[in-house]
C-alpha positions in Angstrom: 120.3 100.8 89.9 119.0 103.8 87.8 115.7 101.6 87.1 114.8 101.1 90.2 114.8 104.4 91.1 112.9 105.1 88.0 110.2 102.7 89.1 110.3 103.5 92.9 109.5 107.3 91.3 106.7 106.1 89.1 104.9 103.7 91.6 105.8 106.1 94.5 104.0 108.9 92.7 100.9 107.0 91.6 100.8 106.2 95.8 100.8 109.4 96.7 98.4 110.8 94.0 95.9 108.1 95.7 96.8 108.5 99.3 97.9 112.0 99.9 94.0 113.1 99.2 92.2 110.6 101.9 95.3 111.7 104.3 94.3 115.3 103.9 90.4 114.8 104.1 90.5 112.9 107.5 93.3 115.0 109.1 90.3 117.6 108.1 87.4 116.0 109.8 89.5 115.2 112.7 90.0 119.2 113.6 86.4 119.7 112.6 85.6 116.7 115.2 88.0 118.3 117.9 86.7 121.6 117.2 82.8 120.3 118.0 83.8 118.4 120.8 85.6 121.4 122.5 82.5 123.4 121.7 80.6 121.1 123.3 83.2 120.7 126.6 82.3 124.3 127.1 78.7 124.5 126.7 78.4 126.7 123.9 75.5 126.0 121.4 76.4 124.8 117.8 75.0 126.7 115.2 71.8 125.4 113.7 73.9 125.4 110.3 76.2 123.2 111.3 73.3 120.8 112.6 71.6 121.4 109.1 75.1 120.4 107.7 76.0 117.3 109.2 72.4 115.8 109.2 72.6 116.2 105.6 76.3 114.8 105.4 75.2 111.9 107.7 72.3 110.7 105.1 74.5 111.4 101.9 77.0 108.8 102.9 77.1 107.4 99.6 80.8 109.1 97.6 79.2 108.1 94.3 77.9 109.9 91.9 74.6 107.8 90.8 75.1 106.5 87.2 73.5 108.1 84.4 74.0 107.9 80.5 76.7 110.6 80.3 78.5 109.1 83.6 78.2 105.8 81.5 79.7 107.6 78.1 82.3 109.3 79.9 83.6 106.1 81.9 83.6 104.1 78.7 85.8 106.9 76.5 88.3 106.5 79.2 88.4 102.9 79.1 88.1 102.8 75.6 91.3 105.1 75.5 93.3 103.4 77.5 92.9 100.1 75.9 93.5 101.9 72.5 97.1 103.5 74.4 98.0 99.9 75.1 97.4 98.6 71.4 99.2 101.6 70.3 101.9 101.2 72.8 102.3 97.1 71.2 102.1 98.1 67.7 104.8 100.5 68.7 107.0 98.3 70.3 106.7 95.7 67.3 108.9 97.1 65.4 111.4 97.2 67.9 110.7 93.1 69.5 107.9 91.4 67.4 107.1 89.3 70.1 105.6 92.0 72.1 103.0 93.1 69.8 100.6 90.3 70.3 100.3 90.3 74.0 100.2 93.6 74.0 97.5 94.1 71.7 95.8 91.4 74.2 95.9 93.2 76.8 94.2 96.0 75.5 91.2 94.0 74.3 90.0 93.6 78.1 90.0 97.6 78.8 88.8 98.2 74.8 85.5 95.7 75.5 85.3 97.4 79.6 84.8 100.5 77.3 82.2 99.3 74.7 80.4 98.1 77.5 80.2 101.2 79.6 79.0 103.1 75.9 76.6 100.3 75.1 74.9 100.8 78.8 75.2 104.5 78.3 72.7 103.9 75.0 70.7 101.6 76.8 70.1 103.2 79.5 69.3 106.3 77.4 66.6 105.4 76.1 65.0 104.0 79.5 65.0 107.4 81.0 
């Protein structure tokens, strides 16, 4: 019973790390949308910043950054240390059940060669720009 709590916990968190953030950001644009559309029910001008500020939001709709080498370097370090934390984490439960240690260290090959690749393209596309 104590594991499931433990895991309800651990998944529940990683949820709400993820959602909590988008929840927040449209309960935000939904007062700034209420707020302009009452302004607007009453015939009071927006301000010309505002204008300024939403044509520019409205043409950067994009929410990522654009890649570049260091974006590139940055992405693969992470991926390279995560697949390293999951070889580690195999080799270290070895010596408890041998068994585990191979699969383990599998699974980190796919985020260890993610990571290579994101620091090879950061090197190739280096010396491009």
């Amino acid at each position: 019973m104590e594991a499931v709590f433990i895991l309800a916990i651990i998944f529940g968190s990683i949820a709400a790390v993820i959602i909590v953030p988008f929840y927040i950001r449209s309960q935000e644009r939904i007062r700034v949308q209420e707020t302009l559309r009452a302004a607007i029910e009453k015939g009071q001008p927006l301000p010309t910043e505002m204008m300024a500020t939403m044509e520019t939001a409205a043409r950067n709709v994009s929410l990522r950054a654009a890649p570049s080498p260091g974006r590139d370097l940055r992405t693969g370090i992470i991926w390279l240390g995560i697949g390293l934390g999951f070889a580690a984490m195999g080799v270290a439960w070895g010596y408890e059940e041998p068994e585990v240690t191979i699969p383990m260290v599998a699974c980190a090959t796919f985020p260890i060669f993610i990571g290579l690749a994101f620091i090879a393209l950061s090197f190739i596309n280096r010396t491009k720009s």
